[in-house]
N, C-alpha and C positions, 0 to 999 in steps of 0.2 A: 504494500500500500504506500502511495505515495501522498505528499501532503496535499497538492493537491486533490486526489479523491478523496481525500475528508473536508474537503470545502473550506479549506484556510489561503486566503490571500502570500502571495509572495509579501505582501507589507506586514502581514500578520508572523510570519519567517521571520523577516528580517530582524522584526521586533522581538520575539523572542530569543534572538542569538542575541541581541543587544540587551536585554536583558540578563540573560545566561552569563555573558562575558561581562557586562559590570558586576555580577554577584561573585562572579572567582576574583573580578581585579579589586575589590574590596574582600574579601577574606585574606588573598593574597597578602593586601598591605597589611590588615590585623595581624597576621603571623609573623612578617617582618619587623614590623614592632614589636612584640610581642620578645621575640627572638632578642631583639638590642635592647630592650629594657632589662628581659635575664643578665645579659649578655653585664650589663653594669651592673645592675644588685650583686651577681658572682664577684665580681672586681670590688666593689665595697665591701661586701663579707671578706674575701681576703683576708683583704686589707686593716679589715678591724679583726680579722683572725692576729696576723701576724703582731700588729700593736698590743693584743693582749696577751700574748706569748712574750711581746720584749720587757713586760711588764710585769709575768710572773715570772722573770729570772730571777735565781739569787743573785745577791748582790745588787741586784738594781735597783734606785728610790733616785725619785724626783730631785732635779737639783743636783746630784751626784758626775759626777765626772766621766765622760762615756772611757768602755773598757780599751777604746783604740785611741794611738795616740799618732799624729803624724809625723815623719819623720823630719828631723830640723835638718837643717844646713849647716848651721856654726857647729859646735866643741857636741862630741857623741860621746855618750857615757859607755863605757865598758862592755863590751860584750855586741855591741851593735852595729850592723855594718851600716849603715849610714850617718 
């Protein structure tokens, strides 16, 4: 059976593929976004992962001197090759 033998206009076709394709190219975009908004909450979770891991180290408190130190140019203390 063709559309035509069921009494539908080629206008009444066409309108429905344009239909059909704005309902996929709007889901489409939903899952696109959808996608990059995870896409960043994963990268803020991280990211607050890892700040509360450097936070329950020992040794670590607010204020305190971080455990790396860069290396100087002038006079090197003992034991250091730079």
């Amino acid at each position: 059976m063709t559309y035509q033998s069921r009494g539908r206009s080629m206008f009444e076709v066409v309108l429905a593929i344009c239909f059909v394709a704005f309902l996929v190219g709007f889901i489409t975009v939903l899952c696109i976004g959808n996608y990059f908004r995870a896409k960043r909450a994963q990268e803020r979770q991280r990211q607050r992962r890892e700040a509360k891991q450097a936070a329950s180290t020992p040794g670590h408190m607010k204020g305190s001197a971080p455990e790396y130190e860069a290396p100087t140019l002038g006079h090197s203390s003992p034991g250091r090759l730079l």
